[in-house]
C-alpha positions in Angstrom: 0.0 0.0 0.0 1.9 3.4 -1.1 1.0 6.1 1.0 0.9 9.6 0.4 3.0 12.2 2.1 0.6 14.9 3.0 4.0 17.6 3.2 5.8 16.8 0.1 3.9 14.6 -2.1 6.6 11.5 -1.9 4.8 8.0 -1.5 5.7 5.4 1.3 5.4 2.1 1.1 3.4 0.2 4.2 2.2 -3.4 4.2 0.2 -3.2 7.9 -2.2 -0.1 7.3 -3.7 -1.1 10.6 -0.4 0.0 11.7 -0.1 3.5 10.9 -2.6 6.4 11.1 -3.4 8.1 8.0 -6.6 9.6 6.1 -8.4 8.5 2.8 -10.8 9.8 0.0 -13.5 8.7 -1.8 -14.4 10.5 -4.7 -15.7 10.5 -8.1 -13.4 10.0 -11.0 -14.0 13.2 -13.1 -14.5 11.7 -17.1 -11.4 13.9 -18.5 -9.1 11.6 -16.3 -7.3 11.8 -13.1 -3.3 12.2 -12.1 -2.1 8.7 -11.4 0.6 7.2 -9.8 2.9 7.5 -12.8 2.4 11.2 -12.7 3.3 11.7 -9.3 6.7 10.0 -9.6 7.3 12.1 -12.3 6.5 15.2 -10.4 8.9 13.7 -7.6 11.0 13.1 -9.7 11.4 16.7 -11.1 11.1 18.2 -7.6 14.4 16.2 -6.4 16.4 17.7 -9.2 14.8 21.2 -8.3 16.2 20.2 -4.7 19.4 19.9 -5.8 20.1 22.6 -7.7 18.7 24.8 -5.0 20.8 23.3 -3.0 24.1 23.8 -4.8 23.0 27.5 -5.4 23.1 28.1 -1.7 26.4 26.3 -1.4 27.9 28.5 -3.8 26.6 31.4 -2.6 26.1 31.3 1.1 22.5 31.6 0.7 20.3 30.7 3.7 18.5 27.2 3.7 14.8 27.7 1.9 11.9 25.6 2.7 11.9 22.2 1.0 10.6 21.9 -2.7 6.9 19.6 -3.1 6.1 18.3 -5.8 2.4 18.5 -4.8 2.6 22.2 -6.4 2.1 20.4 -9.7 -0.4 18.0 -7.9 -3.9 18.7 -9.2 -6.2 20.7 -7.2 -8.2 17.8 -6.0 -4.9 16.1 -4.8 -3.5 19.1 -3.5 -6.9 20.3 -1.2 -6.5 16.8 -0.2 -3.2 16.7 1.6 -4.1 20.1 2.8 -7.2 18.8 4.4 -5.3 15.9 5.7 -2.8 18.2 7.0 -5.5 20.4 9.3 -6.7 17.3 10.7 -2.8 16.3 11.6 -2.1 13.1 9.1 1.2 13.4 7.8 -0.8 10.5 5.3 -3.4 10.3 2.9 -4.4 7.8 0.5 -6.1 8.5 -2.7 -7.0 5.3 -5.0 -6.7 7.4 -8.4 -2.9 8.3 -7.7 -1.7 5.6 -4.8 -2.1 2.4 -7.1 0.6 1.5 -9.8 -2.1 0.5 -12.1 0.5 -0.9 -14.8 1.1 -3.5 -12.4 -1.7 -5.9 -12.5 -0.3 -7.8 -9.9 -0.2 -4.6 -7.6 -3.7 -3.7 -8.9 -5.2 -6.9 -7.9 -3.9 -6.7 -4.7 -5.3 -3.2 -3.9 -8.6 -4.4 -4.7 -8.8 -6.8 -3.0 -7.4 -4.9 0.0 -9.1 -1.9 -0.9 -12.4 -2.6 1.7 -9.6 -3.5 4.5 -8.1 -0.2 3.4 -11.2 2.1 4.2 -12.2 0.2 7.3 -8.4 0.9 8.7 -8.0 4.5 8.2 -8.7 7.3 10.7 -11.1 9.0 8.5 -12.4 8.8 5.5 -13.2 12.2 3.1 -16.0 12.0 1.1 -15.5 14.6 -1.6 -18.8 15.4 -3.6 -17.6 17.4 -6.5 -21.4 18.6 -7.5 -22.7 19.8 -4.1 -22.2 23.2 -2.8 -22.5 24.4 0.9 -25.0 26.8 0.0 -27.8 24.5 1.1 -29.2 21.8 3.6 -28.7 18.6 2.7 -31.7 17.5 4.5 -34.0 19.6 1.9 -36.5 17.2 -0.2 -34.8 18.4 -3.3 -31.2 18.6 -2.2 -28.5 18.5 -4.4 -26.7 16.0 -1.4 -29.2 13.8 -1.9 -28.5 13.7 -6.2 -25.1 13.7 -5.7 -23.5 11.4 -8.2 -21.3 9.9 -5.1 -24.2 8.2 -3.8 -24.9 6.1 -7.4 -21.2 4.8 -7.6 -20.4 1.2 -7.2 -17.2 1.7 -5.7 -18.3 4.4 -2.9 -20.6 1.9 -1.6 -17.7 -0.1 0.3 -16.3 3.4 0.8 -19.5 4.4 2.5 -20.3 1.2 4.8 -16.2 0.4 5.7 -14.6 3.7 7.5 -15.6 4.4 11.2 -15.5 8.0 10.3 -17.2 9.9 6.9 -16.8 13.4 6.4 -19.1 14.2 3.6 -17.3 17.7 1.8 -18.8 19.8 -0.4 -17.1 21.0 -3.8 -15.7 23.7 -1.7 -14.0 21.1 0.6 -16.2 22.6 3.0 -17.8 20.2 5.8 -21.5 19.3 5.1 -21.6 16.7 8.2 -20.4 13.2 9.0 -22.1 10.0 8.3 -23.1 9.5 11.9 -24.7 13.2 12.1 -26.1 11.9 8.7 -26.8 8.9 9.1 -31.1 8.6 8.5 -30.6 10.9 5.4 -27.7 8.6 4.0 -30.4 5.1 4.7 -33.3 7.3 3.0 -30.6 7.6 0.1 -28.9 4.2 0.0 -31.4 2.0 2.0 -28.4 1.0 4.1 -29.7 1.2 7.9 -28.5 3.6 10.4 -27.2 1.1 12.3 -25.0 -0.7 9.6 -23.9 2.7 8.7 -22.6 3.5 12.3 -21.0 -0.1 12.6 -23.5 -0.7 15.6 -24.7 -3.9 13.5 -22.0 -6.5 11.8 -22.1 -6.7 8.0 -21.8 -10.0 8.2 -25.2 -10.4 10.1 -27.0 -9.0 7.3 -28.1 -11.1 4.7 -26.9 -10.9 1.2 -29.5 -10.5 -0.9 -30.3 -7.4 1.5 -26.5 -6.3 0.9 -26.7 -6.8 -3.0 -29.8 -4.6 -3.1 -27.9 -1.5 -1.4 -25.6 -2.2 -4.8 -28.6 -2.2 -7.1 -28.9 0.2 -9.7 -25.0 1.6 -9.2 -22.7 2.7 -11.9 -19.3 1.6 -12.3 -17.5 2.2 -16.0 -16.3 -1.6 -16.1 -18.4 -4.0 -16.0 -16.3 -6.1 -13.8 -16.6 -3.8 -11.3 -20.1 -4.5 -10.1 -18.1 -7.4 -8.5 -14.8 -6.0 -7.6 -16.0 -3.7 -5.9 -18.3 -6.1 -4.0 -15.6 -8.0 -2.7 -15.0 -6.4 0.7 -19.4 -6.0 1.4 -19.6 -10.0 1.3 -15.4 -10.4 3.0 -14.4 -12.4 0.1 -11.3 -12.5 -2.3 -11.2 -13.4 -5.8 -8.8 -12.7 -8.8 -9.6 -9.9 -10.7 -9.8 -10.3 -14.4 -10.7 -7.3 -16.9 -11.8 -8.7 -19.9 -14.7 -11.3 -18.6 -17.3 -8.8 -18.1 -20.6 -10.5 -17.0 -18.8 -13.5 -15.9 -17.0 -11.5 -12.6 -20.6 -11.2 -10.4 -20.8 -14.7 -11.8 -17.7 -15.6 -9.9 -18.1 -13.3 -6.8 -21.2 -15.7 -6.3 -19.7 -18.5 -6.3 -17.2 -17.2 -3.7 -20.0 -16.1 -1.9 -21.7 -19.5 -1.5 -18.4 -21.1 -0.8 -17.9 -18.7 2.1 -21.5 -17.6 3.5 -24.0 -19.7 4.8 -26.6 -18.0 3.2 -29.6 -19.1 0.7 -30.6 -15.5 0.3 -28.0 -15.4 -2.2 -31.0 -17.5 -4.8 -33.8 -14.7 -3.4 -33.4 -12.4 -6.2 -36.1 -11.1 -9.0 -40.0 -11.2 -8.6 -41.7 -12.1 -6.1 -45.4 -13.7 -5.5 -46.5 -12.4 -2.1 -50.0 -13.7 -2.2 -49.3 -17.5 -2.7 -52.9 -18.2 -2.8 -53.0 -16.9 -6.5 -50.1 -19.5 -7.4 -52.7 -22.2 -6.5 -56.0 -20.9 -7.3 -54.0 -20.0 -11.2 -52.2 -23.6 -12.2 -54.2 -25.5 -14.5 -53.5 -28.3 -17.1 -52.5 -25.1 -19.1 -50.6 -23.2 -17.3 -46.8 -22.2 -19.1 -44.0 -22.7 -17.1 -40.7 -21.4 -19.5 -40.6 -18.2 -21.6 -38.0 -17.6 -23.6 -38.1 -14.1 -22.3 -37.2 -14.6 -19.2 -33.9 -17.0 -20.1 -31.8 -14.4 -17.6 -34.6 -15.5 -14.2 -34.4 -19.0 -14.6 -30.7 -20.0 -13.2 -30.0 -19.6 -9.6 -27.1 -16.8 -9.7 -28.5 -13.4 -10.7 -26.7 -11.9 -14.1 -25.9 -8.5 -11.9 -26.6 -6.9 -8.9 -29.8 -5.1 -10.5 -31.2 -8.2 -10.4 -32.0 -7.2 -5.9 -33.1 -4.2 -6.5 -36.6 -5.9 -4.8 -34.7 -7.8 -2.3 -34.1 -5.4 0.6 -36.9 -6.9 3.0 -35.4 -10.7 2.7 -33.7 -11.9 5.9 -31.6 -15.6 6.2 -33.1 -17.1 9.4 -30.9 -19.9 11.7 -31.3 -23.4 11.0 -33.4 -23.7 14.0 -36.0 -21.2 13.2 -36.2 -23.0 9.6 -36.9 -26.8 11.6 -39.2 -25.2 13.4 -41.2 -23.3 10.6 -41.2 -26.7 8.2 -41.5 -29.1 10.3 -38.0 -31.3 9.3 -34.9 -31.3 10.0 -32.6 -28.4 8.4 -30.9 -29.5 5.5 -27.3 -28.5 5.5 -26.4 -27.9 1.6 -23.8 -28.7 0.1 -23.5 -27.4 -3.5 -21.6 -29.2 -6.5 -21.1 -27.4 -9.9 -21.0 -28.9 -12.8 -21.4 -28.2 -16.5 -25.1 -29.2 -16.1 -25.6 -26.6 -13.2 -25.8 -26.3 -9.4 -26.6 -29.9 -7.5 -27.6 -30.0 -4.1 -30.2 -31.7 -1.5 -33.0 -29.6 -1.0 -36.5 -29.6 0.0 -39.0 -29.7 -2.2 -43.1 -29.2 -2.5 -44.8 -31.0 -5.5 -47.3 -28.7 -7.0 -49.4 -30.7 -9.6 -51.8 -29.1 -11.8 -52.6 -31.9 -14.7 -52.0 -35.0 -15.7 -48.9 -34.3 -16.6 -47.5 -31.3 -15.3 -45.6 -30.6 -11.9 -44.7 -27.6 -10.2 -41.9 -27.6 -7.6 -41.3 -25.6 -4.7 -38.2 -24.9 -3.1 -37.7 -24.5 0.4 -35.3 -21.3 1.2 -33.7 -20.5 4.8 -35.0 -17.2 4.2 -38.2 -15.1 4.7 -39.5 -11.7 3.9 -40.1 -8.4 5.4 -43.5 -10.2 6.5 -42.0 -13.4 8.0 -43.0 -15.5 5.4 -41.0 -18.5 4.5 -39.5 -17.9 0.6 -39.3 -20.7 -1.4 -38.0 -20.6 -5.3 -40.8 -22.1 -8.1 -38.8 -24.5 -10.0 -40.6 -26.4 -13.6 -38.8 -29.6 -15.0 -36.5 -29.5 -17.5 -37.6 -31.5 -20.7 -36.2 -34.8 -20.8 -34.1 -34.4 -17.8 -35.0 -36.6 -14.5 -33.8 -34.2 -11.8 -33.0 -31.0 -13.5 -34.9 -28.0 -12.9 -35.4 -24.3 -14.3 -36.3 -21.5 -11.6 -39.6 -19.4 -12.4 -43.2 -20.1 -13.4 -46.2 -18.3 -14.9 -49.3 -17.7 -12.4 -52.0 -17.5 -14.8 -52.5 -18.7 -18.1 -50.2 -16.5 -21.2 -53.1 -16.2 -23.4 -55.3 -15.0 -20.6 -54.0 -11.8 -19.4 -53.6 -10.6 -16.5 -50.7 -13.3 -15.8 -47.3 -12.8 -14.2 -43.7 -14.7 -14.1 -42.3 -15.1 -11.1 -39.1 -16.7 -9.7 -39.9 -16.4 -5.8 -43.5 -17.2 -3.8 -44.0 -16.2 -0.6 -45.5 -19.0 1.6 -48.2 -18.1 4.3 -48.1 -19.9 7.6 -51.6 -21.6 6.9 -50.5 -22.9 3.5 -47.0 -23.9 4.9 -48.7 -26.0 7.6 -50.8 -27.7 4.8 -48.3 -28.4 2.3 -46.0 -29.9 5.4 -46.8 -33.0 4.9 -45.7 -33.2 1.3 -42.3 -32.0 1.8 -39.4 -34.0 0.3 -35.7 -33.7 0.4 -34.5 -34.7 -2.8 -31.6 -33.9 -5.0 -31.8 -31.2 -7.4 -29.5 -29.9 -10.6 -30.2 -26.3 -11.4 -28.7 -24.1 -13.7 -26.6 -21.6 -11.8 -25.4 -19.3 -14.7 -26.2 -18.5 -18.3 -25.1 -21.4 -21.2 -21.8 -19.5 -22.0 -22.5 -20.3 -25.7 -25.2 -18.1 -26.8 -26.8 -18.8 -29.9 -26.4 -15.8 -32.3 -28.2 -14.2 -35.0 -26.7 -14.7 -38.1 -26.2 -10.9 -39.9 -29.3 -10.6 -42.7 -27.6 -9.8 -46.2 -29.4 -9.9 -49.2 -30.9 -13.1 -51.1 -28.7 -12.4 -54.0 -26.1 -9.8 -54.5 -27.3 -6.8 -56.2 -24.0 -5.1 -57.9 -25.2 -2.0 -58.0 -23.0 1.2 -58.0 -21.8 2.7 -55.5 -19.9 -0.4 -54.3 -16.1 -1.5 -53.0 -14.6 -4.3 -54.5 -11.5 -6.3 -52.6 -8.7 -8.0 -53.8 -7.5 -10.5 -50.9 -3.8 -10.2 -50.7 -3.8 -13.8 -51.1 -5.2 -13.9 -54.5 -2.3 -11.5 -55.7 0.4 -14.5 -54.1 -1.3 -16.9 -55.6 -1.3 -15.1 -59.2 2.4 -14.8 -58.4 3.1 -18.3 -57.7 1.2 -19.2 -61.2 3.2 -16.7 -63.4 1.0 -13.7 -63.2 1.8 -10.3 -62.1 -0.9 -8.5 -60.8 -1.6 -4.5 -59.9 -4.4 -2.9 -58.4 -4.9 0.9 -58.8 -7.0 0.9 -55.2 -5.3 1.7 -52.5 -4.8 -1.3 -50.5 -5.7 -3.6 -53.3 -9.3 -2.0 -52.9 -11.2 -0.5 -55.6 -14.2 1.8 -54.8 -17.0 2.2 -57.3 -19.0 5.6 -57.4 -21.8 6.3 -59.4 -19.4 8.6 -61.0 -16.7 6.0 -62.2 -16.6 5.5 -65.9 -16.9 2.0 -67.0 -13.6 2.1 -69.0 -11.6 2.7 -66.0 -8.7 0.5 -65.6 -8.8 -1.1 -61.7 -6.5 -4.2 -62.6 -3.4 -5.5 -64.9 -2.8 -9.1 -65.1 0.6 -10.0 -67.1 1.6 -13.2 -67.9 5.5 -14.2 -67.7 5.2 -16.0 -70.3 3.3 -12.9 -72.6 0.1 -11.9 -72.8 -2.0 -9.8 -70.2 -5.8 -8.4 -68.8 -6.8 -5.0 -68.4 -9.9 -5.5 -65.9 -12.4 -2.4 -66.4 -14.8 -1.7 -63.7 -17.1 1.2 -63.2 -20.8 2.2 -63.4 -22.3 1.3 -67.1 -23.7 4.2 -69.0 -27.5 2.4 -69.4 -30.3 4.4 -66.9 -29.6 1.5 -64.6 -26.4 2.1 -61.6 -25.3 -1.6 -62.7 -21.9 -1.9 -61.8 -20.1 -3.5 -65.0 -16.5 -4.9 -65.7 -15.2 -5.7 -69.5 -11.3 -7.4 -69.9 -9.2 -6.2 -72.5 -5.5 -6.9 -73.4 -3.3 -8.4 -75.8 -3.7 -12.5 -76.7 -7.0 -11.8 -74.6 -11.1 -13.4 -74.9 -14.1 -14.0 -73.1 -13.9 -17.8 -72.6 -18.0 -18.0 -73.7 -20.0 -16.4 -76.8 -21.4 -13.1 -76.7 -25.6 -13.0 -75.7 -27.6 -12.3 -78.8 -29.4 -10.1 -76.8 -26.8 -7.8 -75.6 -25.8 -4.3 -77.5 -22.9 -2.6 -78.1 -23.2 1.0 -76.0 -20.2 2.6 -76.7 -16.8 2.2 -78.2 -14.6 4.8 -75.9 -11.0 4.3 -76.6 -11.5 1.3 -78.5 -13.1 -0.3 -75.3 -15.7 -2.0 -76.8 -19.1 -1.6 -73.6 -21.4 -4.0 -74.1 -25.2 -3.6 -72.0 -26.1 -6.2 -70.5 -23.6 -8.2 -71.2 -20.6 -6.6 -69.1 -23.4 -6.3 -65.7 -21.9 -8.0 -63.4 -25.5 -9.1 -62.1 -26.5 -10.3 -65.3 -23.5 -13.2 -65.5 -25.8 -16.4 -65.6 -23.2 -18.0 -63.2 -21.2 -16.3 -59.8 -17.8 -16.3 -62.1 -16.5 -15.3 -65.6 -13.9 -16.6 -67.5 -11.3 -15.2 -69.8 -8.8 -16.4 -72.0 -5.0 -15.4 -71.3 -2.5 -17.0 -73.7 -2.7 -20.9 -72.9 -4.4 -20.2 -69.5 -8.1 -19.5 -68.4 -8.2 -16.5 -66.3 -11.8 -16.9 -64.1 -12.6 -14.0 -61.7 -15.2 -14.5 -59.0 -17.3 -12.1 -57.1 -18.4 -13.3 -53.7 -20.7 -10.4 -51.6 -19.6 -9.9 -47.7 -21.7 -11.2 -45.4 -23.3 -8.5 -43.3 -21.9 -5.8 -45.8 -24.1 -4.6 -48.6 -22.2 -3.3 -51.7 -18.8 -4.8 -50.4 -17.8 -7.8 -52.9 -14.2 -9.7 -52.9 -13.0 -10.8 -56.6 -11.1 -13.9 -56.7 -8.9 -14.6 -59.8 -8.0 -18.3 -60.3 -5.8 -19.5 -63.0 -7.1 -22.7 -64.7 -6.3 -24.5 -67.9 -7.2 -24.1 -71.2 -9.2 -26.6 -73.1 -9.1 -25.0 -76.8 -11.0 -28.0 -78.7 -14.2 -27.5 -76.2 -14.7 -23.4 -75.6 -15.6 -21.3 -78.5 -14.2 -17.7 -77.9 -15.3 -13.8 -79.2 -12.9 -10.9 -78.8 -12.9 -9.2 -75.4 
């Protein structure tokens, strides 16, 4: 951990914060950038050599000593008011996460995020810097600009909030606006965090998780992975970090979680049925249990913390109170994964509604603000003995008004009538999404249209493979790629093909002077021919440097097959036009070099 001299701006290295006294800041990145570490020892850097030629100035001319140089005079301001905040409140320390992290190190990255809750909860004080409040104001005010601080929507601030002892909230005048214990019912009307979390009068840990993942609902962080990182320290678990995996991060931090915490709250996420007399009175031989639009609801872990945002009223309970409630014996899970999903011994409640059609219940160690016992719905996978999706419909989909839910709240008369068909049985549910999702293919046209304006591409590999055969081949595109305007005259020249051996192909391309915007190509050249007789049908349009245009004939979408060839010496010369997928008007033109068979083609000048 590099800590940062609040007198001269020079870092120190510590590895026991606990030991050592120092303040910290939370803050909002601003979106043009902040100073980092890198910055600072440069500033250091310049500051020692301003030392020392101060220093031999006063050697040579007797001068008395000056105060010491800091290199926080280039600091930024926010840095800067910073340490001099620090320095009123008598730490000779600060730490600031935008500037006391070596971020090119990803090993030294790693480490301060997962140290980074530990970090907060060790310093003396923590200062809260909101950048768009002004002191002008009470916070308290319905409409307050404290309560719309950005500071407050953060992922990151939330450990920053909940960990330190000691929160100075400042305004963007540095100015005290109070401290989160003078604060604290305004910050829980803001956050939903309770006072008494806030204060540290309650453990974190005694708080379930799915109430601790809702106080992260609905926050901002500009990684994706960061929904998780900076969860790490709320749920006192450590994990690598890994920028790059996006989604799959809160996928890991829950599995960490479970591995760690004792507590099936972690499953309580999405909607809720709170009357579970309509789950009864509404299954029927046709009721739908899986929905295609709800493929994110029905695996156990939750895709982000958004997912809680309705989870703030559900409590775990102790195994005890669970016995007592269903009338067996608590089940203590244990949880395999596998590529199939999430196995474990649970208990279940049989729902049938049909010949054919089973509901399932899922007894939870959990209950809501209402001391009802949760249970998930679960629905049977299709040919799949034991494997379960989470969710079900409560009413029938062509029938509105009808609902999905994942959770059902049980009443304590219906839980003391369904107790007697409660089984513990072993259950394989998918935890995460499939990691292969299936993917739209990009719509292109049936058939290419070859219509102007359009780019043509030469692959690089068709000019090696010309070369190899004996062919030398330019392109007058930059980066062997030719675009077509409406504008380009059909005679222009886009490619030479030369033969070692004599003989070459002047490939024409450009839009063809008919009403149409066809986009036409004609060969010309010496020992040259179209390798197929001319269409009766077609006319001659124009004779432009004795370039023969011929309409339709020389439409590239009017060639009765996807390739044309052309006589070159004693070799046939076929060029091929193959459309991009997803790209309208983009084609690449492959030229392969065949033999020719003179007894079988019949020929006409190019």
């Amino acid at each position: 951990m590099w800590l940062l001299n609040t007198e001269d701006g020079t870092f120190h290295r510590v590895d026991r914060p606990r030991e050592h006294r120092y303040a910290i800041l939370s803050h909002v990145w601003q979106t043009s950038g902040e100073q980092t570490f890198q910055d600072l020892i440069t500033l250091q850097h310049e500051a020692t050599k301003m030392r020392s030629r101060a220093s031999l100035k006063r050697c040579l001319t007797f001068l008395k000593p000056s105060p010491p140089l800091s290199c926080l005079s280039g600091a930024s301001p926010k840095i800067r008011e910073c340490c001099a905040l620090a320095r009123k409140h008598g730490y000779r320390w600060v730490w600031i996460d935008s500037c006391c992290i070596d971020k090119t190190s990803s090993t030294e990255l790693s480490e301060a995020i997962n140290s980074m809750y530990e970090w907060y909860a060790a310093a003396d004080i923590c200062f809260a810097f909101l950048e768009d409040v002004s002191d002008d104001h009470d916070p308290r005010l319905k409409d307050s600009k404290f309560r719309r601080s950005r500071w407050f929507t953060r992922g990151w601030t939330l450990q920053e909030l909940i960990a330190p002892a000691t929160v100075l909230f400042l305004s963007k005048e540095w100015r005290p606006l109070g401290t989160k214990a003078s604060l604290a019912d305004l910050v829980e009307e803001i956050t939903g965090i309770g006072e008494d979390v806030l204060t540290h009068r309650t453990l974190l840990d005694s708080v379930s998780v799915a109430r601790r993942m809702s106080w992260a609902a609905k926050r901002q962080t500009t990684r994706e992975e960061d929904k998780a990182y900076s969860l790490m320290g709320i749920f006192g678990v450590n994990m690598p970090t890994i920028y790059g995996e996006g989604g799959n991060a809160f996928i890991r931090l829950q599995e960490e979680i479970l591995k760690q915490v004792p507590d099936q709250s972690i499953f309580a996420w999405g909607p809720l049925l709170r009357d579970d007399t309509l789950l009864y009175r509404n299954m029927g031989p046709y009721t739908v249990s899986d929905d295609s639009r709800y493929w994110q609801s029905r695996n156990l872990f939750a895709w982000s913390p958004d997912a809680f945002v309705n989870s703030a009223g559900i409590s775990s309970i102790a195994p005890e109170t669970f016995e007592k409630r269903a009338g067996i014996p608590f089940v203590l899970s244990e949880y395999t994964i596998s590529s199939y999903g999430m196995r474990s011994r649970m208990p279940l409640i049989p729902l049938r509604h049909g010949s054919e059609k089973t509901t399932y219940l899922v007894l939870l160690a959990c209950e809501d603000i209402e001391d009802r016992l949760v249970a998930v719905l679960l629905y049977p996978q299709p040919r799949a003995v034991g494997r379960y999706y989470v969710g079900h419909y409560v009413g029938r989909p062509q029938v509105p008004p009808y609902s999905y839910f994942r959770l059902v709240a049980l009443s304590k008369p219906s839980l003391e009538r369904l107790r007697g068909a409660i089984e513990v049985s072993d259950v394989c549910i998918p935890y995460r999404p499939a990691p292969m999702v299936k993917r739209t293919e990009p719509s292109v046209p049936c058939s290419p249209t070859f219509q102007c304006p359009c780019v043509v591409v030469i692959p690089t590999w068709v000019i090696g493979s010309l070369a190899n055969a004996g062919f030398y081949a330019s392109v007058s595109g930059v980066d062997n790629t030719l675009e077509i305007s409406e504008f380009t005259p059909p005679e222009t020249i886009a490619l030479v093909v030369k033969a070692r051996n004599g003989g070459s192909l002047q490939v024409r391309m450009g839009r063809c002077q008919c009403l149409g915007r066809f986009f036409c190509m004609s060969v010309t050249g010496t020992h040259s021919r179209t390798v197929e007789s001319t269409s009766a049908c077609s006319s001659v349009i124009g004779d432009i440097c004795g370039v023969r245009l011929r309409c339709p004939e020389d439409h590239v979408a009017a060639w009765p097959k996807p390739y044309k060839d052309f006589a070159c010496g004693v070799n046939r010369i076929r060029m091929t036009f193959t459309p991009w997928v997803g790209r309208m008007g983009v084609y690449s033109l492959t030229i392969d070099v065949l033999e020719l068979d003179i007894k079988s083609e019949s020929f006409s000048s190019g």
